[in-house]
The first five atom37 places (N, CA, C, CB, O) and aatype in JSON, in Angstrom:
{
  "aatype": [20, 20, 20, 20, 20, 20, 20, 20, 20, 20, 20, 20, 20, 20, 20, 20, 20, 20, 20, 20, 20, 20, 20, 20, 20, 20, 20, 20, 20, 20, 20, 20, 20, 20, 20, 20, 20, 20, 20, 20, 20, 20, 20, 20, 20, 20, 20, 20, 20, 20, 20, 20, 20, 20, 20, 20, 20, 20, 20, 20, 20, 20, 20, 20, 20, 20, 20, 20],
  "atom_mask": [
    [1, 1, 1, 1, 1],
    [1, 1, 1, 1, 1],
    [1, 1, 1, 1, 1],
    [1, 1, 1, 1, 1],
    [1, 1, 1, 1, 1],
    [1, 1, 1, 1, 1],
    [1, 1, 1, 1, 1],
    [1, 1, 1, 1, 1],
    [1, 1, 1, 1, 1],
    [1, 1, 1, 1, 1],
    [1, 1, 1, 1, 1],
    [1, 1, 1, 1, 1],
    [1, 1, 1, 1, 1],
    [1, 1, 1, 1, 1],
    [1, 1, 1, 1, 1],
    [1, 1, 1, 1, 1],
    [1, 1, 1, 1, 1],
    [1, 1, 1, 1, 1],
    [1, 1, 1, 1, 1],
    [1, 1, 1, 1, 1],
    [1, 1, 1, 1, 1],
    [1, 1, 1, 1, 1],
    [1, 1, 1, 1, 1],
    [1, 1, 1, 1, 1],
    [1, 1, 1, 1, 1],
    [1, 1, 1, 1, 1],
    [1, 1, 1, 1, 1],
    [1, 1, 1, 1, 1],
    [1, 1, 1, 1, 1],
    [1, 1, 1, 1, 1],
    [1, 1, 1, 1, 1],
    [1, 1, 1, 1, 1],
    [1, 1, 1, 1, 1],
    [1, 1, 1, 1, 1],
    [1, 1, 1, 1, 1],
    [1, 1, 1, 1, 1],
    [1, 1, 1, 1, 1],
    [1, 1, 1, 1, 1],
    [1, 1, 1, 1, 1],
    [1, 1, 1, 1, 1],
    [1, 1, 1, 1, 1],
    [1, 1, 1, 1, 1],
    [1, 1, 1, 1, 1],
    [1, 1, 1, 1, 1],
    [1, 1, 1, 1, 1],
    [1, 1, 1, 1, 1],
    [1, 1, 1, 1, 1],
    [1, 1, 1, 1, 1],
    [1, 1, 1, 1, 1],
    [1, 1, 1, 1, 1],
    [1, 1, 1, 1, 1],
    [1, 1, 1, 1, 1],
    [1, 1, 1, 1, 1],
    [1, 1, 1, 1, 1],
    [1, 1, 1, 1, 1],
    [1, 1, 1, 1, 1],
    [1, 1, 1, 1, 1],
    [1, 1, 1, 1, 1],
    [1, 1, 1, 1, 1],
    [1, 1, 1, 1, 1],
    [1, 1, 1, 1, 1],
    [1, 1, 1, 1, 1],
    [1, 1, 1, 1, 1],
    [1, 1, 1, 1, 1],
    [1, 1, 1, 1, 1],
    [1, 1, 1, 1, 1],
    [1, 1, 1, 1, 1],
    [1, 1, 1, 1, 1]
  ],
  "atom_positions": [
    [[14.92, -18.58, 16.47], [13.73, -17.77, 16.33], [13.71, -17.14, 14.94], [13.67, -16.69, 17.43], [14.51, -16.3, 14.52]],
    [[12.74, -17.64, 14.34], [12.37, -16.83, 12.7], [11.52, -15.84, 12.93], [11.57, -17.77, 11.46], [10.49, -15.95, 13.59]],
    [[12.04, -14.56, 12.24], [11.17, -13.01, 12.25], [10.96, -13.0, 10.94], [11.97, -11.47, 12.79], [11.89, -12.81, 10.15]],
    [[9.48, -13.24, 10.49], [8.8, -12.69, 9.19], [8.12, -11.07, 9.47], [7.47, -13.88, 8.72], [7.32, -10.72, 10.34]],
    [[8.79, -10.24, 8.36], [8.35, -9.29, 8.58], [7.0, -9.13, 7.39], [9.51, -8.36, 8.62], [7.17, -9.88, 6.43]],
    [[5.96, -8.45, 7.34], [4.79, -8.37, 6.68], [4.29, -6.77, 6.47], [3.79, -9.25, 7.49], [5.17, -5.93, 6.63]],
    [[3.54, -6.5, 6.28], [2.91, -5.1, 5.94], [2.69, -4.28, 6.97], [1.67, -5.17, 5.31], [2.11, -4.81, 7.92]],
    [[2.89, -3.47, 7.05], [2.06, -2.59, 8.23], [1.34, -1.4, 7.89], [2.97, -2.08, 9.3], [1.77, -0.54, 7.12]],
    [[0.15, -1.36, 8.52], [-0.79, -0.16, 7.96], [-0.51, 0.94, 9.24], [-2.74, -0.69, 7.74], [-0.38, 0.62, 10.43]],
    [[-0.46, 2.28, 8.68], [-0.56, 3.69, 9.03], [-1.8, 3.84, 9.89], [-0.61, 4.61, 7.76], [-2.58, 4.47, 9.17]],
    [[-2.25, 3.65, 10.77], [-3.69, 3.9, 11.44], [-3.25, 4.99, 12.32], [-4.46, 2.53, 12.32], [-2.12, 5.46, 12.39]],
    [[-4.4, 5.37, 13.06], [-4.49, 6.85, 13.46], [-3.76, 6.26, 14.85], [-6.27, 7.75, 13.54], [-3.31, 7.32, 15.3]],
    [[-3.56, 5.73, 15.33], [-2.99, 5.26, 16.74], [-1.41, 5.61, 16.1], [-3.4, 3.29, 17.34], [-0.86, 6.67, 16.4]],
    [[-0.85, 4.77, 15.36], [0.36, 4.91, 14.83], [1.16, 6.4, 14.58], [0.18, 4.25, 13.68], [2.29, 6.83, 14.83]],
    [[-0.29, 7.03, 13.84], [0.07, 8.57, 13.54], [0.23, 9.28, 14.57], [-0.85, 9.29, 12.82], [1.06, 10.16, 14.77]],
    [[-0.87, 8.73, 15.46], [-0.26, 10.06, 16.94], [0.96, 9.79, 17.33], [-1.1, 10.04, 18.6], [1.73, 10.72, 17.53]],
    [[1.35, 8.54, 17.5], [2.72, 8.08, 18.37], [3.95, 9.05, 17.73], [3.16, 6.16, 18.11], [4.83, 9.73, 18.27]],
    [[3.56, 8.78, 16.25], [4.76, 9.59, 15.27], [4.6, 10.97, 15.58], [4.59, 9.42, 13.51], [5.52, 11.5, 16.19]],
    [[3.61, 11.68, 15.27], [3.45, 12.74, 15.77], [3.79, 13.34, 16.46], [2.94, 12.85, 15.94], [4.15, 14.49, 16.21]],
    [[3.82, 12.64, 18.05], [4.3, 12.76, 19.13], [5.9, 12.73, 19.49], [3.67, 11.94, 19.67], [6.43, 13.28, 20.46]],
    [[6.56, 11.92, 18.42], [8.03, 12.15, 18.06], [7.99, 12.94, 17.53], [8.8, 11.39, 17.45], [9.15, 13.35, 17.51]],
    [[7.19, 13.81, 16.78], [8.38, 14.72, 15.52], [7.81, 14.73, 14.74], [9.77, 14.28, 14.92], [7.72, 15.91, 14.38]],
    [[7.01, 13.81, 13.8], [6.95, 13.49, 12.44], [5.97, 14.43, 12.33], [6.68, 12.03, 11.93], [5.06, 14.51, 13.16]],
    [[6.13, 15.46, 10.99], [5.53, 16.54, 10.47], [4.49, 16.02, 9.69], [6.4, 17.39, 9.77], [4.64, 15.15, 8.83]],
    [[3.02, 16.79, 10.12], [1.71, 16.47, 9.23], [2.03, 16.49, 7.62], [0.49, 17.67, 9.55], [1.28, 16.11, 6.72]],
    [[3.71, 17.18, 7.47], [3.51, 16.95, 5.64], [4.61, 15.81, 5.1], [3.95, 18.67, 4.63], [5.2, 15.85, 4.02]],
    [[4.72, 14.77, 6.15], [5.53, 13.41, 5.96], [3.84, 12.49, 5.48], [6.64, 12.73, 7.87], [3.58, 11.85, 4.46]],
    [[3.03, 12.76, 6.65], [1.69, 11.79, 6.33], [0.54, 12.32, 5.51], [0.99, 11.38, 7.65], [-0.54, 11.78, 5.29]],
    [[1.08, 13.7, 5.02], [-0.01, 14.45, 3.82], [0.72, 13.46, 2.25], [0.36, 16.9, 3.68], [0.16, 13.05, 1.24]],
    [[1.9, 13.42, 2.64], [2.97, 12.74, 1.3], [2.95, 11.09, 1.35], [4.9, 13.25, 1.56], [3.45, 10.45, 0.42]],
    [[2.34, 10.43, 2.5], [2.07, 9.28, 2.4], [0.86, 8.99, 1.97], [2.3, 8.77, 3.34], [0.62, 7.88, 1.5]],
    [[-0.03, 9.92, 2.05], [-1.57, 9.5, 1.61], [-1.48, 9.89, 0.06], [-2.98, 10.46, 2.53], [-1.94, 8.97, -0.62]],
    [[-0.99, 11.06, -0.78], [-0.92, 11.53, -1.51], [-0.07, 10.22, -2.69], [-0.46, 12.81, -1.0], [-0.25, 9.96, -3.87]],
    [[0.7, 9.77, -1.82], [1.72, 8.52, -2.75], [0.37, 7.18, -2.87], [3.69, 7.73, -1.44], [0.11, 6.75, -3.99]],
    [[-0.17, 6.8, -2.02], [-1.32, 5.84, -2.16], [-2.06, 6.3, -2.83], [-2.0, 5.44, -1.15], [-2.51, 5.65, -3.76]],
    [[-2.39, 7.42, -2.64], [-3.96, 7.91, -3.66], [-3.19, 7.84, -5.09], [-4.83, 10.0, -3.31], [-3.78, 7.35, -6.06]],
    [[-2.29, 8.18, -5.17], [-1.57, 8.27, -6.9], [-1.34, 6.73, -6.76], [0.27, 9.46, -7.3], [-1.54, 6.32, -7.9]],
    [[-1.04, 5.69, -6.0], [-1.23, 4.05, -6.71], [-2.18, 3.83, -6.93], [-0.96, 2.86, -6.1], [-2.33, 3.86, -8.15]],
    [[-3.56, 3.47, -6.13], [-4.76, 3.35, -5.92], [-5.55, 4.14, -7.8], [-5.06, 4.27, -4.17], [-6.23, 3.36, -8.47]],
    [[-5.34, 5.37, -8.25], [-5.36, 5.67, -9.01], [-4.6, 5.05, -10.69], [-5.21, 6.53, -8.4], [-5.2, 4.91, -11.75]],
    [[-3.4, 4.83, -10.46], [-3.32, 3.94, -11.47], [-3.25, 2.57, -11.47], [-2.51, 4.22, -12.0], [-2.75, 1.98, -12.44]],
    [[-3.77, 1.87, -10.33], [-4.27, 0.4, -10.59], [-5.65, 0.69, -11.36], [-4.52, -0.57, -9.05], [-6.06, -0.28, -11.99]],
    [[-6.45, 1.84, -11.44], [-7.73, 2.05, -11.91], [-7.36, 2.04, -13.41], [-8.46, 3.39, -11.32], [-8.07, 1.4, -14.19]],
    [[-6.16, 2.8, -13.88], [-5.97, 3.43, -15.4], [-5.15, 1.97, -15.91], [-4.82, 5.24, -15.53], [-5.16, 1.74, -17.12]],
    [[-4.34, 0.85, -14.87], [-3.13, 0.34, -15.68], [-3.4, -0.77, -15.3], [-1.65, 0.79, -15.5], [-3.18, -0.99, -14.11]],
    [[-3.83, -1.63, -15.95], [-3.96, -3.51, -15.83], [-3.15, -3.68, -15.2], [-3.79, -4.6, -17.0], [-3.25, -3.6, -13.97]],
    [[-1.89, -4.01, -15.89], [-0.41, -4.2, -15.06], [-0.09, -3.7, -13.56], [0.67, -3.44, -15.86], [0.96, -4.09, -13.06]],
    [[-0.9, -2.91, -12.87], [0.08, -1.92, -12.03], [-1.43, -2.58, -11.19], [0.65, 0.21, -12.5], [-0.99, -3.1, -10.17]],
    [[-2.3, -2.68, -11.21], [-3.57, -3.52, -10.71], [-3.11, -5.15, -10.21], [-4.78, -3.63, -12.12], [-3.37, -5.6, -9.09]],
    [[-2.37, -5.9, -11.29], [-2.18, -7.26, -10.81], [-1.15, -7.15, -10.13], [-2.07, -8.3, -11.72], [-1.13, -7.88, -9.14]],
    [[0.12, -6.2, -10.37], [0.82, -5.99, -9.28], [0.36, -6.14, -7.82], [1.19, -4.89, -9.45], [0.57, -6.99, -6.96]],
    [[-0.3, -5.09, -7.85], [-0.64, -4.8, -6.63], [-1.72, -6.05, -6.22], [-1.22, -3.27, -6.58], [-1.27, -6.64, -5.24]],
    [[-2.76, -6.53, -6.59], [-2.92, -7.52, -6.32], [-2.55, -8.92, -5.58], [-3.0, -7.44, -6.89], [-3.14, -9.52, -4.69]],
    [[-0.9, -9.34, -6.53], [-0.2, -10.64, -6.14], [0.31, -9.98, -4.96], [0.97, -11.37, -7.22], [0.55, -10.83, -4.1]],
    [[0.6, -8.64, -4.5], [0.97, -8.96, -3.6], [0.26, -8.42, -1.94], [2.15, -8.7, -3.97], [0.74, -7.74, -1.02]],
    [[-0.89, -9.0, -2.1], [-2.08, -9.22, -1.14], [-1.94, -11.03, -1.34], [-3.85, -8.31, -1.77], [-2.02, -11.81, -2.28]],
    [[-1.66, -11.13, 0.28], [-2.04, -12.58, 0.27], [-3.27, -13.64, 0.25], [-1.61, -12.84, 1.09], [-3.53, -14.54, 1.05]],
    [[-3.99, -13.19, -0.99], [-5.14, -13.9, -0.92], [-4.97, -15.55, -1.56], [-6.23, -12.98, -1.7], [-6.01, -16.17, -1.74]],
    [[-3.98, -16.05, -1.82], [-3.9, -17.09, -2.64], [-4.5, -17.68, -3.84], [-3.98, -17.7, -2.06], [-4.72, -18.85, -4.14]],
    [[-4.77, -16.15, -4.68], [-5.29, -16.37, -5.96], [-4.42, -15.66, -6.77], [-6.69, -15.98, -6.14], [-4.08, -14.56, -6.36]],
    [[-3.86, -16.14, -8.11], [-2.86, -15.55, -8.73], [-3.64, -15.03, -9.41], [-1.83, -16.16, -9.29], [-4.7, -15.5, -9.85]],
    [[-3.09, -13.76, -9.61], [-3.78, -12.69, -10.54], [-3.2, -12.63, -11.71], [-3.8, -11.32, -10.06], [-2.15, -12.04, -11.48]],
    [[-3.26, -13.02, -13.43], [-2.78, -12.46, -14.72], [-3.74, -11.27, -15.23], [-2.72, -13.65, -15.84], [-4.79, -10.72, -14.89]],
    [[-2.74, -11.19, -16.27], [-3.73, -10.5, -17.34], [-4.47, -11.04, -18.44], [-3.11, -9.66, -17.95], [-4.33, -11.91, -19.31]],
    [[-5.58, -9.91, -17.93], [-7.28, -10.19, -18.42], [-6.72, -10.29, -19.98], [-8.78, -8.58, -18.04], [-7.54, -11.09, -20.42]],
    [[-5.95, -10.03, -20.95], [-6.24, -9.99, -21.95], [-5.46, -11.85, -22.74], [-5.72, -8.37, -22.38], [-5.55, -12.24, -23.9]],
    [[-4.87, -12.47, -21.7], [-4.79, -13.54, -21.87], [-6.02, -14.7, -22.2], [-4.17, -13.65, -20.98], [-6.01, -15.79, -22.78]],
    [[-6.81, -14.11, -21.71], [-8.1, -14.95, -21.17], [-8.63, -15.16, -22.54], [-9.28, -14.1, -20.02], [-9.68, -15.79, -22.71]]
  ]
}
């Protein structure tokens, strides 16, 4: 048996469960806060944009625009 592990998104179902263990509203104030600061410099940083890009499996390789 092969286990590929892949991404998993934070949705509000997930958050209650955690919640419901323990996990303090300022563990998931510090997870949104860490995305909003990526999300933000894929806007300011080419590089940190195609990063994040290649690794979304859309099967289009992403370079940089200034190659072009």
């Amino acid at each position: 048996m092969l286990t590929i592990t892949g991404r998993l998104h934070l949705n509000r179902q997930v958050m209650v469960l955690l919640s419901g263990l323990g996990v303090s509203d300022d563990a998931f104030f510090a997870l949104q806060e860490a995305m909003l600061q990526r999300l933000a410099q894929m806007l300011i940083n080419e590089q940190q944009a195609a990063i994040a890009l290649s690794q979304v499996n859309t099967g289009i390789t992403y370079q940089s625009c200034q190659a072009i």
